[in-house]
C-alpha positions, 0 to 999 in steps of 0.5 A, a space after each residue: 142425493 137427489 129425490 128418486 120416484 117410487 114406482 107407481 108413484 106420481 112426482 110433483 114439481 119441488 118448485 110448485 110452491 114458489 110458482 104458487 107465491 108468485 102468481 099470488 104475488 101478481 094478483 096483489 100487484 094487479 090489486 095495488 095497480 087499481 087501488 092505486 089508479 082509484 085513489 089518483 083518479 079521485 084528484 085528491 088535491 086542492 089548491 089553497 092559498 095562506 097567510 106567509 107565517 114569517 112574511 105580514 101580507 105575503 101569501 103563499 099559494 099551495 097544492 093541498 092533499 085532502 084525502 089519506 092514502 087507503 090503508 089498503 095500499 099498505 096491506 097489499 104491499 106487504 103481502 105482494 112483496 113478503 110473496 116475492 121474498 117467501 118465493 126465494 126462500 121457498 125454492 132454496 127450501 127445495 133444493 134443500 129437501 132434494 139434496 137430501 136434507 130430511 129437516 133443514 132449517 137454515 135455507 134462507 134467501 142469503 140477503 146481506 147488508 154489504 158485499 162484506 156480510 155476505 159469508 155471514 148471510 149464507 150461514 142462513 142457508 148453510 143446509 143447502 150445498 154449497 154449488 147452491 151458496 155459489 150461485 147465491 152470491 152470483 145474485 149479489 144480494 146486497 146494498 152495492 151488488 144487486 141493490 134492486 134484489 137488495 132492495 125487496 128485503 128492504 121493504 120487506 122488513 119495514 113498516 109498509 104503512 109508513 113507506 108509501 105515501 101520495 107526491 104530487 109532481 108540479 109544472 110551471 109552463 106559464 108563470 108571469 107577474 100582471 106587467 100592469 103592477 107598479 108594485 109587488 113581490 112574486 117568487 116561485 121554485 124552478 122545481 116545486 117539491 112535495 112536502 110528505 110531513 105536511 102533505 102539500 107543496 108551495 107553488 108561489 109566494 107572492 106580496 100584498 097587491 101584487 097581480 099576477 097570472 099563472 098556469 099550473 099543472 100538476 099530477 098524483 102519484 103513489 110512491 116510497 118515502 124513507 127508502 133508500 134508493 127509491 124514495 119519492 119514486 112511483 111504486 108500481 114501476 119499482 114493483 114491476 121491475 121486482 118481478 121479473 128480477 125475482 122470476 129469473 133468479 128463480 129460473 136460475 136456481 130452477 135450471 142450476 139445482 137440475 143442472 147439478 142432478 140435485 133436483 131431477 
């Protein structure tokens, strides 16, 4: 039964919550795009060089981080991203109420761990009809089908502190032993890797009297850890990528609900 207006009454759009959880979403990416951009742009980073723990008079040479990541990063991930997920939910809740549910309470977002979970995750979303349970597995929203879809529940029930953390990406263009050198030992990695326990990454290991020159290059970045499919990648771009995922499912449940006389 799709809602009818009462005469005289004035008929707002069903989907103008999620519309409101989106552009909301959109100020906190804009918010955590500057955070992020400050944070860089302080260079937060020296270069030390220490004794070689397991090598007497070897030295190791390292990028350092010197500052914490703001908290704040944190913060306004959660909400940008808990914005997105609630949009999904908000507009399942709609249709919802427009088929003639008066109280529903199982309109969930049908996330799944796997293609397999999928019929028990629609249990979750069972007060809506189920050409609406159609169209849901249509996103497949699982780990295996839509794994970037999948992948916004994912951030969404973790600890969103612990999930973003400050890489630094290296280059080594000119790397070269001082040719004068009679004696000594250099070693460097083909592709330097940030160590996110210790907040650093070994550039060199070079041993006693040993003359060298080098050119090192490196850049900051802000990224996930510990999640599956994009951890060590940037986080803004992953972000962007979300967004106009989630605004055309919404778009597609929007045109479907209407196309079925569900919503009017």
């Amino acid at each position: 039964m799709a809602l009818t207006k009462p005469e005289g009454a004035v008929m707002t759009n069903p989907f103008a919550s999620s519309h409101s959880k989106i552009a909301r979403a959109k100020e906190h990416f804009a918010e955590l795009e500057k955070r992020v951009k400050a944070f860089v742009d302080l260079n937060p980073c020296k270069e030390i060089t220490e004794d070689d723990p397991s090598r007497p008079g070897f030295k190791v040479f390292k990028v350092k981080l010197t500052e914490p990541l703001p908290e704040a990063v944190g913060n306004i991930l959660g909400d940008l991203v808990g914005n997105l997920r609630s949009a999904l939910d908000t507009t399942a809740y709609a249709i919802a109420v427009a088929s003639g549910k008066t109280n529903p309470k199982n309109t969930a977002f049908p996330f799944a761990g796997s293609v397999s979970q999928m019929a028990n995750a629609l249990g979750r979303a069972k007060d809506l009809p189920k050409e609406i349970h159609s169209l849901f597995c249509g996103f497949q929203p699982y780990l295996g089908g839509d794994d970037l879809l999948w992948l916004l529940n994912e951030i969404c029930v973790s600890d969103k502190h612990k999930i973003v953390t400050p890489l630094v990406a290296g280059i080594l263009p000119i790397l070269r032993r001082d040719v004068s050198a009679t004696e000594g030992f250099l070693s460097a990695p083909q592709a330097p890797t940030w160590d996110s326990a210790k907040n650093e990454m070994e550039v060199l290991t070079f041993g006693p009297g040993t003359q060298f020159q080098y050119h090192f290059q490196f850049h900051l970045f802000v990224a996930f850890q510990n999640v599956p499919l994009v951890s060590e990648k940037p986080i803004l771009p992953i972000l962007d990528n979300l967004f106009g995922k989630i605004e055309r499912i919404l778009t597609a449940m929007e045109w479907e609900s209407r196309r079925l006389g569900i919503v009017k």
